[in-house]
N, C-alpha and C positions, 0 to 999 in steps of 0.2 A: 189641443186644448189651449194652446195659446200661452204655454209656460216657457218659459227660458230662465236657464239655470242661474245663479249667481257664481260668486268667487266660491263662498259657502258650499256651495252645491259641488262643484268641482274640486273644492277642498279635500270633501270627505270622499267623493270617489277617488283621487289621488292619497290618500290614507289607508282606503281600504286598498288598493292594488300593492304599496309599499309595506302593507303587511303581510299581502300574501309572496312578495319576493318579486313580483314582476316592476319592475323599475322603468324597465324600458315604454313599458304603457304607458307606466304612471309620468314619464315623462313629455312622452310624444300628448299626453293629454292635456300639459301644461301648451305646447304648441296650437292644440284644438282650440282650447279656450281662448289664448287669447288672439286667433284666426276670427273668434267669435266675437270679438268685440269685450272678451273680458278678462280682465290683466291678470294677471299672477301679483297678487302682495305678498306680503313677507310672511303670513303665516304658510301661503302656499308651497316657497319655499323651505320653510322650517320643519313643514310633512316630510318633503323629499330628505331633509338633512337627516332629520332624527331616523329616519326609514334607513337610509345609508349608514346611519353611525351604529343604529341598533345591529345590522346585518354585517359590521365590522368593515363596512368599505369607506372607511375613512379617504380615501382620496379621492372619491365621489362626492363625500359631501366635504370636502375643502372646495370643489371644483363649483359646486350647488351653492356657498358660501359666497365665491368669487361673482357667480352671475348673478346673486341676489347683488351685489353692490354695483356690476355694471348695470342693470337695469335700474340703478338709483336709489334702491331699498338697504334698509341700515339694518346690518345686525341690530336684535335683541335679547333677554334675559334665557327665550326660548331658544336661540340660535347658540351662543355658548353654552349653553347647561346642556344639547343637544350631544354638541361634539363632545365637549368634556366627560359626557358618561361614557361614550363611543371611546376616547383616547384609554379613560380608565380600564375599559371591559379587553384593550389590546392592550395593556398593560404599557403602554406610553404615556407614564406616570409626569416625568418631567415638562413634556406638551401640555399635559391638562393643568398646571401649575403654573406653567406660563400664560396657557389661554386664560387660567382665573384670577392671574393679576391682571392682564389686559380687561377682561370685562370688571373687575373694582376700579381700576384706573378709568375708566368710560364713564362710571355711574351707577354701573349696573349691580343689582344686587341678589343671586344667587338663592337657592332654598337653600334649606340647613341642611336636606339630601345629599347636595352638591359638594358642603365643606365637608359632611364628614366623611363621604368615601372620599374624598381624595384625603384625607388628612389619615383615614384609614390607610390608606395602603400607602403612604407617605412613611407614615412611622413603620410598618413590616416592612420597607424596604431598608430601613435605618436613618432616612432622615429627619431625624428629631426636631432642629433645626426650622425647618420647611412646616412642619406639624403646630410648633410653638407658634410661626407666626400666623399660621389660618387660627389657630384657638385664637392668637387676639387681635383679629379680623373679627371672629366669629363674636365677642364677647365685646368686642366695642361697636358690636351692631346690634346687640342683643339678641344673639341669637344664640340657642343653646347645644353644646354637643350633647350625642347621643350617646345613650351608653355603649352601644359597641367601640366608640372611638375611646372612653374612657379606659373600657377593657383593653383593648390592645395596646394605649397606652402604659398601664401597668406591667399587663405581660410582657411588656418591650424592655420598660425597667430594669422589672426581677430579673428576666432572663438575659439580661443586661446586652439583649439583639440591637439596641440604639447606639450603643458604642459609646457609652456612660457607663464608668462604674459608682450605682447607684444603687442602695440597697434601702428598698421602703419596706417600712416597719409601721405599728400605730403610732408612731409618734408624731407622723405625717399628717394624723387625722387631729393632733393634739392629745392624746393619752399615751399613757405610758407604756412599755411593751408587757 
């Protein structure tokens, strides 16, 4: 018929393979393509990443990261928010904190998904500290936490798991106890 696929086209077959776990297709297919005359862009990349980070192979997709920038393509908002969920889900809480200064420091600006699991599991591991300063990240971009972060914040408090001794009462809300 006289069709030939675009990026788009091999995008989503490279999505669908990295969902079903096979990598190595979905890889060899970015070679296919662009044998064909059609390049890998940065979302193509961002497939492969998020596909690796979702599957916990984070040093797959540091390695998917690295050829995205030899091939001349720049990280973006999809490429950190990618790995960052990936670092949280391996519980390499302190990477994803640094990766989400690096992408503020660049420009870039994250969903409100992103601040609050990291800011989530930032305060249950007791860094309060680290938590306070994504809230005013988060609130000098206008951007609002959710209430799970408010709750584990509190429960963090009370249970004094922040390594604050801090005892909230109503008087926090402004009334009286």
């Amino acid at each position: 018929m006289g069709l030939v696929p675009n990026v788009s086209t091999y995008n989503t077959y490279i999505d669908g393979l990295c969902r079903q776990g096979d990598f190595k297709r979905a890889c060899r297919m970015v070679v296919c393509m662009e044998k064909a005359g059609c390049m890998a862009d940065a979302s193509t990349f961002n497939v492969l990443i998020s596909g690796y980070a979702k599957a916990g192979e984070m040093g797959k997709a540091r390695e998917m990261m690295n050829e995205m920038l030899l091939k001349g393509l720049r990280w973006n908002t999809h490429t950190y928010e990618s790995v960052i969920a990936g670092l949280i889900r391996k519980d390499e809480i302190p990477q994803a904190h640094e990766l989400l200064t690096e992408m503020l420091g660049k420009g870039y600006v994250p969903q409100a998904s992103t601040f609050n699991s990291l800011a989530c599991n930032l305060c249950k591991k007791g860094h309060l500290c680290e938590v306070l300063q994504i809230l005013d990240e988060m609130l000098n971009r206008s951007i609002s936490p959710d209430a799970a972060l408010w709750e584990v914040l509190v429960v963090g408090y009370r249970s004094n798991q922040v390594g604050f001794p801090v005892n909230l009462d109503m008087t926090v809300l402004g009334s009286s106890p």
